[in-house]
Structures are given as C-alpha cells and as structure tokens.
C-alpha atoms as one frame of an Amber mdcrd trajectory, in Angstrom:
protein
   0.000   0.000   0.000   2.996   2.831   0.537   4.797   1.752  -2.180   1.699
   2.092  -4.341   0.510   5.615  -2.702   4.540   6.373  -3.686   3.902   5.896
  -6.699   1.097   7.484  -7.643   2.199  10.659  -5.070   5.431  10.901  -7.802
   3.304  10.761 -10.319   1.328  14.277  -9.608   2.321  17.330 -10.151   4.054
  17.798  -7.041   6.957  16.460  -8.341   6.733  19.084 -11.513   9.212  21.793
 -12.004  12.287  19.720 -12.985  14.068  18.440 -15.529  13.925  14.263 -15.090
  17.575  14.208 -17.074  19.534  17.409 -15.270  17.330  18.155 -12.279  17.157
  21.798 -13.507  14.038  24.160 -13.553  12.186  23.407 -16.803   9.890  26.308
 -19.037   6.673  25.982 -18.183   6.355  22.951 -15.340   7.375  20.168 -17.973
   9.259  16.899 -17.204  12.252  17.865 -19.378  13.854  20.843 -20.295  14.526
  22.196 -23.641  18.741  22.304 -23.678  18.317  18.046 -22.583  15.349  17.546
 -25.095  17.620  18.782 -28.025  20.205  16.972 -26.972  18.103  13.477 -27.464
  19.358  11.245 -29.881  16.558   9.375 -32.109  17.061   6.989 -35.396  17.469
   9.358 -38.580  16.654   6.261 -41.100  14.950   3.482 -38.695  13.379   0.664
 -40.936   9.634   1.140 -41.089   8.674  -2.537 -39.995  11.509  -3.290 -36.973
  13.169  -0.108 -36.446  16.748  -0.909 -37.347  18.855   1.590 -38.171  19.286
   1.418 -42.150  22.749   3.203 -43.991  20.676   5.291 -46.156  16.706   6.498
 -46.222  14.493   3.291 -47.669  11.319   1.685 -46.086  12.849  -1.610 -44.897
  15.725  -3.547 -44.038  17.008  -6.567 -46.150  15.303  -8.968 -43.632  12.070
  -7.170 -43.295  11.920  -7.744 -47.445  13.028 -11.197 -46.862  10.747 -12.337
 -43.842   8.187  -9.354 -42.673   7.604  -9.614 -38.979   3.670 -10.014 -38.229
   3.308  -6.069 -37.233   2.018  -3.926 -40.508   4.571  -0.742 -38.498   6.962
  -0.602 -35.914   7.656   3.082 -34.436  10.902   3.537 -31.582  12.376   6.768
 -30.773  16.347   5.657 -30.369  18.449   2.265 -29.725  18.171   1.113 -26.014
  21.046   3.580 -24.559  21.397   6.504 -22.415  19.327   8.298 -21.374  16.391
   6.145 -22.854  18.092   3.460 -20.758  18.344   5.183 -18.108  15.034   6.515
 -17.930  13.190   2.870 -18.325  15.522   1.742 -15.829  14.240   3.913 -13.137
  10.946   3.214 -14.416  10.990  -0.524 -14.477  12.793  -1.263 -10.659  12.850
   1.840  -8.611   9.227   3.276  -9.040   9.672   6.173 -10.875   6.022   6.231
 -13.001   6.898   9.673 -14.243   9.784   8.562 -16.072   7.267   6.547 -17.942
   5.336   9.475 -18.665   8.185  11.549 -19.921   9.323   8.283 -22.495   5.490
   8.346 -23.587   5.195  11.919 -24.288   8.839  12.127 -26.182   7.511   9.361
 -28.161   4.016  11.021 -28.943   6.053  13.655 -30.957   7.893  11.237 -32.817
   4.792   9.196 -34.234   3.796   9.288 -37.575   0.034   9.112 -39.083  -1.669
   7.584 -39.735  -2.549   7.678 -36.324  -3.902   3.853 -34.712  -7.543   4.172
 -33.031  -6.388   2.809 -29.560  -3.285   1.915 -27.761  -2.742  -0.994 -26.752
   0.297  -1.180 -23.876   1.944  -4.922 -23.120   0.073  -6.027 -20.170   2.076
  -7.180 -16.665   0.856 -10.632 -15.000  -1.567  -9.530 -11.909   1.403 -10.528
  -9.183   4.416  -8.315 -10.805   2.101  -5.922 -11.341   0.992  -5.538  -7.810
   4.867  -6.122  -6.537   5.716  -2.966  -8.981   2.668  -0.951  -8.419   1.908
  -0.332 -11.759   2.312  -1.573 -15.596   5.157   0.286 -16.894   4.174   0.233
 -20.367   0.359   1.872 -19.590   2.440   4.565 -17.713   4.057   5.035 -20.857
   1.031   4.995 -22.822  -0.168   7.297 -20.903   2.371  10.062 -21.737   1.632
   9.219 -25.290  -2.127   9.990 -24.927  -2.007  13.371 -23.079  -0.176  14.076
 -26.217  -2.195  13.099 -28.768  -5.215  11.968 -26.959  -5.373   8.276 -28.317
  -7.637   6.124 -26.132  -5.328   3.523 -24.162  -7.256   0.334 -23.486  -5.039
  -1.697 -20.503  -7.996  -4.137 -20.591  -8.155  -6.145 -24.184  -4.896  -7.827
 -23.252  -4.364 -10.047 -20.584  -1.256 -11.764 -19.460  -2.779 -15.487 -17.808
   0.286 -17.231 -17.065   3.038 -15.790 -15.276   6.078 -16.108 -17.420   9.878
 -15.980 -16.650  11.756 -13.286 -17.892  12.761 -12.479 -21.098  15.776 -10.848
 -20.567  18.249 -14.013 -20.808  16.425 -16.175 -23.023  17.152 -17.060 -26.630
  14.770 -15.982 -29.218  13.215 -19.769 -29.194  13.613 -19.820 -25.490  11.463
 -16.617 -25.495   8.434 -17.941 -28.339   8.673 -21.094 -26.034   8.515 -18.995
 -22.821   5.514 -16.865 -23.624   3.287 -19.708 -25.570  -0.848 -19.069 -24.621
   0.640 -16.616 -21.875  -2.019 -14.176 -23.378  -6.014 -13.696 -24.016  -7.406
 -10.897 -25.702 -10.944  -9.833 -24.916 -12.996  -8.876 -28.098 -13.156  -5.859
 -28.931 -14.334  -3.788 -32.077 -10.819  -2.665 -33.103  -9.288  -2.365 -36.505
  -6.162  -0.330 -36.341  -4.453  -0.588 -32.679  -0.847   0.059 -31.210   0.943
  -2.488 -29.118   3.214  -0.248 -26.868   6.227  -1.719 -24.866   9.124   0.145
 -22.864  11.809  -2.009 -25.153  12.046  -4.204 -28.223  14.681  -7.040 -28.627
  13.874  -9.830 -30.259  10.288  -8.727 -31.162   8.585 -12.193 -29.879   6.085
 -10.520 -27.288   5.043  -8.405 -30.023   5.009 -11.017 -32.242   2.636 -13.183
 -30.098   0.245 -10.390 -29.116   0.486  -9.418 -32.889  -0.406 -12.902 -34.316
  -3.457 -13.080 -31.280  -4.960  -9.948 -32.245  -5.074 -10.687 -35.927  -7.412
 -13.651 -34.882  -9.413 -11.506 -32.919  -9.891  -9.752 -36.485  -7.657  -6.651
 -36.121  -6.745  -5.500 -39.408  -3.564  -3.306 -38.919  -1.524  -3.769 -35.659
   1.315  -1.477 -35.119   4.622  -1.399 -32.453   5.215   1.027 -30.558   8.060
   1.853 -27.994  10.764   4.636 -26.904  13.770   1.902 -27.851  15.058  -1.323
 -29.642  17.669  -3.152 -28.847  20.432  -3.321 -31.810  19.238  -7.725 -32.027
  18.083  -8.106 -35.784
C-alpha cells in the first residue's frame, strides 16, 4: 500500500518543475527541459517494420523484405542507450512512473500518421504488477495519450500465465517462454498500437500481434521509446 501511494504521489504534479535528465528548472512545469530535449538522440533512417537503423533512407531492411515480422509498423524513438536506458531503468525497478510518462510523451512527438484508433500497452501478470505498483508500459502509454489523446485500453490484453523473464532467453527460449501466456478480450478494433518500454527480439510483439489478428484486427502497429540493436 505505501509503495503504491509512492507511486502514484510521484506521479502528480508535485513532483513538476524539474528536468527528469539534469534536475534543472524546466519552461513551463514540464518533465524535461529544452537544452536536454535537443540533446536526445533518435534513429534518422529506422526501418519502417523493426526499427533498425538502415545506412541510407528506404522503407525496410534486407530482412524485413526477406521475412516481414507479423506487425504492418513498428515506431521507436532511439536504440536502447542513455538516457532512454536510463530513464526505463528507473521506471521498471525503482518506481519512478513519471519517467514513464516523460518516455510516452517524447515518443508522442515522434509518431507518424496515420494515427492507430487505440493503444494498446503490453500487459504485466496480476502478481508483478501488484509487486511494482503499476504496468510500466500503460504509464508510458499514458504520456503518449495526453499528447495526442489516443484512447489507451489496458484491458483487451491479458497476461494469464506468469512467465519468466525475457531478458536471458534465446529468441526460441522466449516464443517457447511466452506460448498461450495471453487472451485478448474482443473488442471492435481495426487499427491498434501495441506499446512496450523495449524491443529485442520482437517475440512478445510477435505473439500479441499474431493473437490480435485472430481476434480480427486489421492493422496492428509497435510502438516503444527503444530497440535493442538484435536483428
């Protein structure tokens, strides 16, 4: 319960006023201030369907051409390094939901239209969510939609079996790892986002992708602040 009322206490906007990267005072109460925010480094030619950086400006890689992952987009902001990393680490293991907020609304201004009807963040199993105190994807996906004001629906996907994690696993270690981990509850979508806080290998998106084409969603895209450099 204190961890929780922590959380959501660091998430109002008593804790407005300064810069999440330098600690500064920031122009007009936001979370970052504008010398750090032009400092940012995002992909200048990221492949339109993983997000790999490409040598000069084309719509996908070689192995996108070759073999398409399930996903019709995938949209990332910069490879997983400082201070993305730094940011989702503080997120992820040391309660810091406006972190999440900041990556969300940083990657609002980077999306490009067409513009998906409802977002869609990677849902938590029940117990690590309640350990953490919070999804950090939704808080993520909630940045994005105080930007842009896209509905985020936390309750079409469900995670059912608590999984180990990811981050050690092989890429057939992790399709193995997550098999009928997740439902999706019908709903009348056609063009959703799947948001994460990082892509590696791309199986959890590929999974959720793959279930939600079933469900009969006709364009599924990915969406996260960073990729690992895996391809």
């Amino acid at each position: 319960m204190i961890k929780r009322l922590a959380a959501c206490l660091q998430s109002s906007p008593l804790w407005w006023g300064q810069c999440l990267l330098c600690r500064h005072d920031c122009e007009q109460q936001t979370l970052i201030c504008r010398q750090c925010r032009d400092e940012l480094p995002q992909l200048a030619r990221p492949c339109t369907r993983c997000g790999f950086p490409l040598a000069v400006e084309d719509a996908h890689c070689g192995q996108c051409q070759r073999r398409p992952p399930p996903w019709q987009r995938m949209q990332v902001l910069a490879d997983f390094a400082p201070p993305y990393s730094d940011l989702i680490h503080q997120l992820k293991y040391h309660r810091k939901p406006l972190h999440g907020r900041l990556l969300g609304q940083l990657l609002a201004a980077a999306v490009s239209p067409p513009l998906p009807e409802v977002i869609l963040p990677v849902p938590l199993h029940w117990w690590r969510k309640l350990r953490r105190g919070y999804n950090q994807a939704e808080e993520i996906a909630r940045g994005v939609q105080q930007v842009l004001g896209i509905t985020v629906d936390p309750g079409a996907l469900q995670r059912v079996r608590m999984t180990a994690s990811q981050t050690r696993l092989s890429r057939r270690q992790r399709r193995l790892n997550l098999h009928r981990a997740f439902v999706a509850r019908p709903r009348d979508y056609r063009h959703v986002a799947l948001l994460d806080d990082v892509i590696t290998t791309g199986t959890t998106m590929a999974e959720l992708t793959h279930l939600l084409h079933r469900q009969g969603v006709e364009s599924v895209e990915v969406w996260a602040p960073c990729r690992t450099l895996e391809h």
